[in-house]
C-alpha positions as CSV (number, residue, x, y, z in Angstrom):
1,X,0.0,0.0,0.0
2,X,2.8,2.2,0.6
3,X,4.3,2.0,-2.8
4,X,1.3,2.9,-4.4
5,X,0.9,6.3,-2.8
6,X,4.6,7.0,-2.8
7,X,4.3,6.3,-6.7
8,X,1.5,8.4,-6.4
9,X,3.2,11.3,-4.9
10,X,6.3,10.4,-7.0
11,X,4.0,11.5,-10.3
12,X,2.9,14.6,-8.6
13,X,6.2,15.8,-7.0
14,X,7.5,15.2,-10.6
15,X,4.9,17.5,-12.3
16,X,5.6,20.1,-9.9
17,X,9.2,19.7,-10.3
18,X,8.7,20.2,-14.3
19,X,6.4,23.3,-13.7
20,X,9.3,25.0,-11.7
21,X,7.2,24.7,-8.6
22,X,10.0,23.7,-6.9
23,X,9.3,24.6,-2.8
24,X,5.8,22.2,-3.6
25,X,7.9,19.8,-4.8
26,X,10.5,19.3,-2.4
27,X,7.6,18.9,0.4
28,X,6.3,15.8,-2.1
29,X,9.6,14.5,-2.1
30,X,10.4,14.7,1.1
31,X,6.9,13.2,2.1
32,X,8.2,10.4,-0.5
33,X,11.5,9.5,1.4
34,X,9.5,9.3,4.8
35,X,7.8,6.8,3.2
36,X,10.3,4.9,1.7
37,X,14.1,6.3,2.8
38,X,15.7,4.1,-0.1
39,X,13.5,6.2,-3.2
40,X,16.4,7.3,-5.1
41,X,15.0,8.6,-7.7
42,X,13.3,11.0,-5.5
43,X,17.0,11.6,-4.1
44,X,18.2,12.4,-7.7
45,X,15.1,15.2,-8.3
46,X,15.5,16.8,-4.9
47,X,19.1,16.8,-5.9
48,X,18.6,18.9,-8.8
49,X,16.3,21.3,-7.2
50,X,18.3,22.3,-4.5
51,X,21.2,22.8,-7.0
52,X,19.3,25.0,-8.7
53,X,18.5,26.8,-5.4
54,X,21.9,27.0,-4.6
55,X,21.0,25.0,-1.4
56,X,24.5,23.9,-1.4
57,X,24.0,22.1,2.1
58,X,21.2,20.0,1.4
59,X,22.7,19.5,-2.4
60,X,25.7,18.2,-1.1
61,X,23.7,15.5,1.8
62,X,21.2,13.9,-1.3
63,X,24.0,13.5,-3.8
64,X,26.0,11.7,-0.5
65,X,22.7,9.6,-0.2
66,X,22.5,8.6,-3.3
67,X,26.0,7.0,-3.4
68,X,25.4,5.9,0.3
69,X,22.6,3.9,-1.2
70,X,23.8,3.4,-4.6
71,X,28.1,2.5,-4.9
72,X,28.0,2.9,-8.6
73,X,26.3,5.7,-9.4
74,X,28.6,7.2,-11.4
75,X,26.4,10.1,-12.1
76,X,26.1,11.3,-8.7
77,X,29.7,10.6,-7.9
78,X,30.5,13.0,-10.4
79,X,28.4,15.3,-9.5
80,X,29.9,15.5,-5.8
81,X,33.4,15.4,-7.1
82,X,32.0,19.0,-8.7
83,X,30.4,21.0,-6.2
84,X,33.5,19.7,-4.4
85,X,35.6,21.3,-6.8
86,X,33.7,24.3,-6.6
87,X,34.7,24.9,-3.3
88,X,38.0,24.7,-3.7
89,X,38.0,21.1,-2.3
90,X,40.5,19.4,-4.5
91,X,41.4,16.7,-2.9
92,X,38.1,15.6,-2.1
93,X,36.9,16.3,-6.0
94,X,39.7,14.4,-7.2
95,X,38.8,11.2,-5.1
96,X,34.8,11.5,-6.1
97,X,36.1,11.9,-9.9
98,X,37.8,8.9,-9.7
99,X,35.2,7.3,-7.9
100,X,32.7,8.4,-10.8
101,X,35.3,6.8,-13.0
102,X,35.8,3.6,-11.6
103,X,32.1,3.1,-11.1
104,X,31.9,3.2,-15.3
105,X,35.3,3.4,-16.6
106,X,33.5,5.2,-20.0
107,X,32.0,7.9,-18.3
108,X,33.6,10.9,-20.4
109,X,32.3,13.7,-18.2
110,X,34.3,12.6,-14.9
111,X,37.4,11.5,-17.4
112,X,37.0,15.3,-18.7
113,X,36.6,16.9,-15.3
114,X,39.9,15.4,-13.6
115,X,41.4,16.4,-16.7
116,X,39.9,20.0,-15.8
117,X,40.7,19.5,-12.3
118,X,44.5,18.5,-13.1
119,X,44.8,21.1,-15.3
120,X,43.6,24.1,-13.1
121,X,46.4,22.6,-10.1
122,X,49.2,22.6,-12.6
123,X,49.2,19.1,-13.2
124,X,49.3,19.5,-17.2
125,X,51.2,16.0,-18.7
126,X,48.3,14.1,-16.1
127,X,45.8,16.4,-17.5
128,X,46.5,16.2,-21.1
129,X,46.6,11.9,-21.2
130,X,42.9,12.4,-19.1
131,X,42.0,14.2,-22.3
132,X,43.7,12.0,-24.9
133,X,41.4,9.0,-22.5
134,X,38.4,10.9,-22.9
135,X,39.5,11.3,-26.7
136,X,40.0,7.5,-26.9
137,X,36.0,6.5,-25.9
138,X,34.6,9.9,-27.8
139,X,36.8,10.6,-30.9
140,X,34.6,13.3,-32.7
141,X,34.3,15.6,-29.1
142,X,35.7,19.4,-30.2
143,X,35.4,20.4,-26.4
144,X,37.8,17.6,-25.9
145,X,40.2,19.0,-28.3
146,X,39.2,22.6,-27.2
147,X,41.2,21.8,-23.7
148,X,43.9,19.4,-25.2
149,X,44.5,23.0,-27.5
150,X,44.2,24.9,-24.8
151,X,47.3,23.0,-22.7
152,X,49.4,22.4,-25.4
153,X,49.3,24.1,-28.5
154,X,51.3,22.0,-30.4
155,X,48.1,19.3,-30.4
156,X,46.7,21.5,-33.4
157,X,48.9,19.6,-35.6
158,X,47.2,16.1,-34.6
159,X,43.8,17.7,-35.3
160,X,41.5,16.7,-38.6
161,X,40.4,20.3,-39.3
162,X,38.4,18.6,-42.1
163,X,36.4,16.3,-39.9
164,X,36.2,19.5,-36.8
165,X,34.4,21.8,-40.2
166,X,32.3,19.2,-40.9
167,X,30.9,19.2,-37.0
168,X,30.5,22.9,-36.8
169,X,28.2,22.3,-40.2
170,X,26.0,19.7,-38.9
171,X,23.5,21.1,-37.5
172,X,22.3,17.2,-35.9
173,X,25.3,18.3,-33.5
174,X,25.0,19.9,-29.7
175,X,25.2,23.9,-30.3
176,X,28.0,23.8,-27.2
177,X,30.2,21.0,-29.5
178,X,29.7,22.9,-32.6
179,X,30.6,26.5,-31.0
180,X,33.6,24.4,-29.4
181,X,34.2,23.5,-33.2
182,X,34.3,26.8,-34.5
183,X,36.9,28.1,-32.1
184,X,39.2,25.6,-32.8
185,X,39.1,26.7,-36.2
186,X,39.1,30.6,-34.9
187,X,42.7,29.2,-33.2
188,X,43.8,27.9,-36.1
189,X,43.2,30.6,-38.7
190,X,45.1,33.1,-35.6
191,X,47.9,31.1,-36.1
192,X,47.9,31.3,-39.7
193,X,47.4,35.3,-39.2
194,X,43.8,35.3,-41.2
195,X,42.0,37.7,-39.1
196,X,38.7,37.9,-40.9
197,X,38.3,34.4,-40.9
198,X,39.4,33.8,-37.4
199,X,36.7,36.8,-37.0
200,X,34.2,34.8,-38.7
201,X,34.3,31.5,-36.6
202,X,34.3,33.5,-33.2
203,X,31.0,34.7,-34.9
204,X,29.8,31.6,-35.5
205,X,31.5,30.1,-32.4
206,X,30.2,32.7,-29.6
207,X,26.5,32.6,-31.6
208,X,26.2,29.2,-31.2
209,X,27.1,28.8,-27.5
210,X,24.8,31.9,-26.7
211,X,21.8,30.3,-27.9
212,X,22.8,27.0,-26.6
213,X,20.9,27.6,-23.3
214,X,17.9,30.2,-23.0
215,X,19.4,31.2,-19.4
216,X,22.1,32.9,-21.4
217,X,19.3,35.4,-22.4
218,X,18.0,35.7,-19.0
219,X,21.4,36.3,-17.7
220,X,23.0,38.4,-20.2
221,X,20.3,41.2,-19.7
222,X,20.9,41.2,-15.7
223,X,24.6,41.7,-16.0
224,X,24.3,44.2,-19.0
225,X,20.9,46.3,-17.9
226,X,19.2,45.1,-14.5
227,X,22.5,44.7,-12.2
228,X,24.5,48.0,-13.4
229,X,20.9,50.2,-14.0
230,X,20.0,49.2,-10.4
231,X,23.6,49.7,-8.8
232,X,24.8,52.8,-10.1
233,X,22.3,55.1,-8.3
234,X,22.0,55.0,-4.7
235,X,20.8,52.7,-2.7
236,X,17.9,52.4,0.0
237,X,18.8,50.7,3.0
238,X,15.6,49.3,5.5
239,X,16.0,50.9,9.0
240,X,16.1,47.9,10.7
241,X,19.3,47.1,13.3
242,X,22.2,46.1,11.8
243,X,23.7,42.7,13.2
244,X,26.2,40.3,13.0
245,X,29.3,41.4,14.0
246,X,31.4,38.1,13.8
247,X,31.5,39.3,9.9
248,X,34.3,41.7,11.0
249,X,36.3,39.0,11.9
250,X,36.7,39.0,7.8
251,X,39.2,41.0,6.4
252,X,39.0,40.4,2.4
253,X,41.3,41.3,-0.6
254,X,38.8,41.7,-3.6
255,X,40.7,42.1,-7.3
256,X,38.1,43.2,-9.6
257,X,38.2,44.7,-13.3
258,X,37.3,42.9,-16.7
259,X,37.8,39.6,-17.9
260,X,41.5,39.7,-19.2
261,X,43.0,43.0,-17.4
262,X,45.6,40.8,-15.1
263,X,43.5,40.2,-12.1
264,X,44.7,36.4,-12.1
265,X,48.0,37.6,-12.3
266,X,47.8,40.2,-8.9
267,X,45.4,37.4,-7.2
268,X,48.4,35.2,-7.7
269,X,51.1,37.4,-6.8
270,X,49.4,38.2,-3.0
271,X,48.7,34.7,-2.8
272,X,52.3,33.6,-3.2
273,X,54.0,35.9,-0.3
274,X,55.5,33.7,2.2
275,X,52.4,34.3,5.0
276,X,50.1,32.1,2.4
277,X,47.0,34.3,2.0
278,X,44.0,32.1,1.5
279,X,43.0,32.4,-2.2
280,X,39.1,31.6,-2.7
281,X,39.0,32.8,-6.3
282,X,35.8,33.8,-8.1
283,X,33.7,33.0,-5.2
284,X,30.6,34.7,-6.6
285,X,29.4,35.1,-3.0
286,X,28.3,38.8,-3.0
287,X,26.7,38.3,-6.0
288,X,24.6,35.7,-5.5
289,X,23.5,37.2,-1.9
290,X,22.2,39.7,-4.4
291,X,20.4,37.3,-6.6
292,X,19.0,35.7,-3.5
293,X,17.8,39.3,-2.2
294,X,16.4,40.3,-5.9
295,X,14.7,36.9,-6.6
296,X,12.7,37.8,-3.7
297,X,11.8,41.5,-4.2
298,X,11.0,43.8,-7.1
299,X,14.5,45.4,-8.2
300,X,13.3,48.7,-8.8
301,X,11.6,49.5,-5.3
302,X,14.6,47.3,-3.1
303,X,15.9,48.1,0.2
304,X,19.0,46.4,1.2
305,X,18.8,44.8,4.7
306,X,22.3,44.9,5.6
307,X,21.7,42.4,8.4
308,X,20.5,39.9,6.2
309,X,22.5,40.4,3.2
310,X,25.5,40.1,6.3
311,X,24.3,36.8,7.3
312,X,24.0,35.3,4.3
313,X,27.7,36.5,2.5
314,X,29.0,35.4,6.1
315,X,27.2,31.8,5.7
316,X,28.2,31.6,2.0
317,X,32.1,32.4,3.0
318,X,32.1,30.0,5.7
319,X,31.0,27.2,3.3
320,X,34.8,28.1,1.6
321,X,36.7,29.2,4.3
322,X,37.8,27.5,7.4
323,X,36.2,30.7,9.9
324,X,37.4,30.9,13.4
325,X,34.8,33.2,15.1
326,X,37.7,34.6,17.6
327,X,40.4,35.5,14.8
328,X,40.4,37.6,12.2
329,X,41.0,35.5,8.5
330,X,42.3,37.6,5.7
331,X,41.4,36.1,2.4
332,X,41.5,37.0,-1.4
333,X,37.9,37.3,-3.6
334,X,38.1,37.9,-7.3
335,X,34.9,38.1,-8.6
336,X,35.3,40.2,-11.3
337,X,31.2,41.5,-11.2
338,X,32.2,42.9,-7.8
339,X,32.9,45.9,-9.4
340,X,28.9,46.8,-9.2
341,X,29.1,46.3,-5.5
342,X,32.0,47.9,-4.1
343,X,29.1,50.7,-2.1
344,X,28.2,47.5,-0.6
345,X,30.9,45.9,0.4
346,X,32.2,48.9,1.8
347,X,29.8,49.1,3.9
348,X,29.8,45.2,4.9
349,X,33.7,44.9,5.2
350,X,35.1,48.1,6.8
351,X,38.4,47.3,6.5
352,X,38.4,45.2,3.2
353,X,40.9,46.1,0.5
354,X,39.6,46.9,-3.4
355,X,42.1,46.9,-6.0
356,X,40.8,47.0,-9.6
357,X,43.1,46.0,-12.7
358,X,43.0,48.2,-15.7
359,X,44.4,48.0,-19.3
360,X,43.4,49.3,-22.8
361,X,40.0,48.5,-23.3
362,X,40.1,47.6,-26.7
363,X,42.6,45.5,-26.1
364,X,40.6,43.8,-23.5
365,X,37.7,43.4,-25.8
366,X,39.6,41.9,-28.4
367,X,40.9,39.4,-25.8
368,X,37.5,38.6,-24.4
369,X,36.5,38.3,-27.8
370,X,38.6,35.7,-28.6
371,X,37.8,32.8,-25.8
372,X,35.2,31.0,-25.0
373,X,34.3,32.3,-21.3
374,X,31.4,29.5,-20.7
375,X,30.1,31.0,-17.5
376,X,30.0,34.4,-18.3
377,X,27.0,35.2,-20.7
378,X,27.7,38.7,-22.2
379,X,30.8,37.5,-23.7
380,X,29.3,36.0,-26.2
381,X,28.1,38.6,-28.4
382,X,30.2,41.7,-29.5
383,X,27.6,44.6,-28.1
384,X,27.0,42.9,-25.1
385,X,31.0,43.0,-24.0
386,X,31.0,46.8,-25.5
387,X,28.0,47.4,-23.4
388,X,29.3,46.1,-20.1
389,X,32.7,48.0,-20.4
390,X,30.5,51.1,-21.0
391,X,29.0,49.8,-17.4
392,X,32.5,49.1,-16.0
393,X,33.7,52.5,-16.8
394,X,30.8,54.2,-15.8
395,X,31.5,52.7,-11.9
396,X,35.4,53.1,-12.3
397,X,35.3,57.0,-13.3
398,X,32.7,57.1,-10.1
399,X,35.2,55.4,-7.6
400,X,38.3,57.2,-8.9
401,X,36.6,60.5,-8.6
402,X,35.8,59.6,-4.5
403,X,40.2,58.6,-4.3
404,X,39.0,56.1,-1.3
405,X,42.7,54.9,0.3
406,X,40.9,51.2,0.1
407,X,41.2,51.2,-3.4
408,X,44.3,50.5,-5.5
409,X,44.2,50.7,-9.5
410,X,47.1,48.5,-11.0
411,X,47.4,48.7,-14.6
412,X,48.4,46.0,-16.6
413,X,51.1,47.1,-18.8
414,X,52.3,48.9,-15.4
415,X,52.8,45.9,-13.9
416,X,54.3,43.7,-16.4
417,X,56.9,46.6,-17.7
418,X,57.9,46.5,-13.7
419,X,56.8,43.8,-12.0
420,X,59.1,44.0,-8.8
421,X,58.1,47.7,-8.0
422,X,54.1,47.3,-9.0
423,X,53.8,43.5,-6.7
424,X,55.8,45.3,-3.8
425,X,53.2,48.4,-3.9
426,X,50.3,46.1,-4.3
427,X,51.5,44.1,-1.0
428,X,52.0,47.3,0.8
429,X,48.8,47.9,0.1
430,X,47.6,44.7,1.4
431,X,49.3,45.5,4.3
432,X,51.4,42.4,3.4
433,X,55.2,41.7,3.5
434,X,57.2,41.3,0.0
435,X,59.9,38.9,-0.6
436,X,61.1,37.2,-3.9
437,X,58.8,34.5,-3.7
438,X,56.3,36.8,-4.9
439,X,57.5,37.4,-8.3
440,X,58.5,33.1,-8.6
441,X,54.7,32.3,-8.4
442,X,55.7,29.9,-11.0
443,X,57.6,27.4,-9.2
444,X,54.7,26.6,-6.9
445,X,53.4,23.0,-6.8
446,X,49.7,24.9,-5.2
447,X,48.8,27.3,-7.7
448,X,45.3,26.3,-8.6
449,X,44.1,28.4,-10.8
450,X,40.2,28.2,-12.8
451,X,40.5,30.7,-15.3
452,X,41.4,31.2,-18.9
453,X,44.8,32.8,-17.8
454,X,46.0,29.5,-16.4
455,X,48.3,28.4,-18.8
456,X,50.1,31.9,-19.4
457,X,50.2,32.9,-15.6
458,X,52.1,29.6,-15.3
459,X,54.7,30.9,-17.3
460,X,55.5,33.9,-15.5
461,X,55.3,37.6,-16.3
462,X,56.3,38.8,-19.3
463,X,56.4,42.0,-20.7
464,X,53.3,43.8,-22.5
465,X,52.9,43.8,-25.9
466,X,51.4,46.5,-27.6
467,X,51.3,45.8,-30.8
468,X,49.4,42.5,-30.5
469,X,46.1,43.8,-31.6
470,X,46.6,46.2,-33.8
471,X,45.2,43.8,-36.7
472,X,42.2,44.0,-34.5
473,X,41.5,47.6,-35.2
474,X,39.9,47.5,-38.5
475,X,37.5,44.8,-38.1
476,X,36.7,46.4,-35.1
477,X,36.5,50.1,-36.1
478,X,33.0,50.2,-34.8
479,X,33.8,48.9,-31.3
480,X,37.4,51.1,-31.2
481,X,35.4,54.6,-32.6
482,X,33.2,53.6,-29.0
483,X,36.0,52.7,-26.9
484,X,37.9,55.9,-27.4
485,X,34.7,58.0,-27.2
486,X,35.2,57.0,-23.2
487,X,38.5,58.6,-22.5
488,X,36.6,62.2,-23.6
């Protein structure tokens, strides 16, 4: 009697769960697993929902009792190895990877995230066979040979561009595999110095993987309009009693500016002083308080609770930091969208530290241009990235004007013309000590690093070429006539 009604609620939860009534749905499940503690498949759904909550906690407990219940789900395995990984938790991602792995030796998606994993710890001849693995059980995968690329350039000469042109025309294929497709072919015709038609396939390339998902839509309009619109006038704060004090025991470093403008590079070059700063990376915590707060109110009538929106950046941190309520923790953020919510975090951290990395802007939208930033939405269409440096400068000519001592501007060519003056100002800034490990980042056996700098932070700082996109400039005339329309 009992399976029929838990199959009865299963059907229900399910339909709620497929018309986004996702709180309903959760109760059903829940309900479900009272019933019968071993439903799985409820396990799995309630898994998915609360990822798409961002209820990391009870994300984290399902997927754990799934593979409790089930030793070879390879699927959930995999899928704990990443939220480990988001959180910085290598060691532990590694170990549910290969546990994913083991489970079904063929499962391409674990094979491809240790070789992600690897590759983002420095670990790039254990990274690059993971790939050629993954290669081995799907042989026509241009993500596959995206990364391979990616880590060693010299792969491009092992690659069928023949077969990789006939994927980005088949229009059977994923729009992610054939936008994958086309950038290898963008990489290819950079080498070979044909602009127009490297041009071209980032067209095609960054047009495909936009309309790959509809959240991109959704997403690229809060970053370009919603998110600057409502940030750049002031905000209204609700009068009720500001709490939670045991948030000043946080004392963060936040490196902000656009994709490509050397904020890897100064993250990297704090993080490597002999004291060992703790390096979070692009925790997206602040933002995604901010989601939480927006999803729940109307944007253009909101009053920022600073109690709550405390409590809930403080909850998100402690998730990645180790936070021992008695001692203060310093700590380095680089979430580059930060740089909407520096008011904010002003008033949240007191004795925070801002500094924002600058260079050319057409030289950063050139370089933005030309990779495939999956997670960030406006990248993938030319008037988006125009638009949101329009944004960026908008705030940065608004800070500058206030000269706030918090705040340190480091420009790129600066700092790679003189790196040993520019890294020991930007530790003095920090209030940290400077030594000559700073500037050998490189020979580190800890570097983890996520973002598309990884390879060429690895090799160490080299001096800024100008010159490099100056074959940029006419294709681009529209976007460089804007650009220099915001130095007037």
């Amino acid at each position: 009697m009992n399976n029929v009604i838990a199959q009865k609620l299963f059907h229900k939860g399910l339909e709620l769960f497929k018309n986004k009534k996702y709180d309903n749905a959760i109760k059903i499940f829940r309900e479900i697993l009272k019933i019968n503690p071993q439903n799985i498949n409820s396990l799995v759904i309630l898994s998915q929902i609360f990822k798409m909550k961002n209820n990391l906690v009870d994300y984290e407990k399902s997927l754990k009792r799934i593979v409790e219940l089930d030793k070879n789900n390879f699927q959930s395995f995999n899928n704990l190895a990443l939220l480990y990984k988001d959180l910085n938790l290598n060691t532990k991602a590694e170990f549910f990877f290969k546990k994913s792995i083991k489970a079904n030796n063929k499962y391409v998606k674990a094979i491809f995230n240790l070789a992600l994993l690897n590759e983002e710890m420095g670990n790039l001849r254990t990274s690059e066979d993971l790939y050629v693995k993954a290669l081995s059980i799907e042989k026509n995968n241009p993500s596959i040979y995206f990364n391979l690329l990616r880590i060693n350039s010299n792969f491009i000469n092992k690659i069928n561009f023949e077969q990789i042109k006939y994927f980005c025309e088949n229009e059977n294929q994923d729009f992610k595999e054939r936008a994958y497709a086309n950038f290898i072919l963008a990489t290819k015709e950079r080498r070979d110095k044909n602009i127009d038609k490297e041009i071209q396939y980032l067209d095609n390339g960054h047009n495909l993987f936009f309309n790959s998902d509809n959240l991109y839509i959704k997403l690229n309009d809060y970053w370009i309009n919603k998110i600057p619109k409502k940030f750049s006038s002031g905000l209204k704060y609700s009068k009720k009693k500001n709490e939670l004090n045991n948030i000043t025991i946080l004392n963060p470093i936040f490196v902000i500016g656009l994709p490509r403008s050397g904020t890897t590079l100064v993250e990297t070059l704090i993080s490597s002083q002999k004291n060992k700063i703790k390096n979070c990376g692009e925790t997206s915590v602040i933002s995604q308080s901010i989601e939480n707060l927006l999803s729940n109110e109307n944007i253009d009538n909101i009053e920022i609770n600073l109690s709550f929106l405390k409590k809930d950046i403080f909850y998100r941190y402690s998730k990645i930091i180790s936070l021992n309520k008695n001692k203060p923790i310093t700590f380095i953020d680089k979430t580059l969208e930060n740089i909407f919510f520096i008011d904010l975090i002003k008033k949240i951290f007191p004795r925070s530290k801002v500094i924002i990395c600058e260079r050319n802007y057409f030289h950063n939208f050139v370089a933005i241009y030309q990779q495939c930033l999956a997670g960030l939405a406006w990248t993938h269409k030319k008037d988006s990235i125009m638009k949101y440096i329009e944004n960026y400068n908008f705030f940065l000519k608004k800070l500058k004007k206030k000269k706030d001592s918090r705040i340190l501007f480091v420009n790129l060519k600066e700092l790679t013309n003189d790196p040993e003056n520019k890294s020991k100002k930007i530790l003095n800034f920090c209030n940290l000590e400077w030594d000559e490990s700073v500037l050998k980042f490189y020979e580190r056996n800890d570097l983890n690093i996520k973002t598309a700098s990884n390879i060429q932070v690895r090799k160490g700082i080299s001096k800024y070429d100008d010159k490099k996109f100056e074959p940029y400039k006419k294709p681009f005339i529209k976007y460089l006539k804007k650009i220099n329309s915001l130095n007037n």
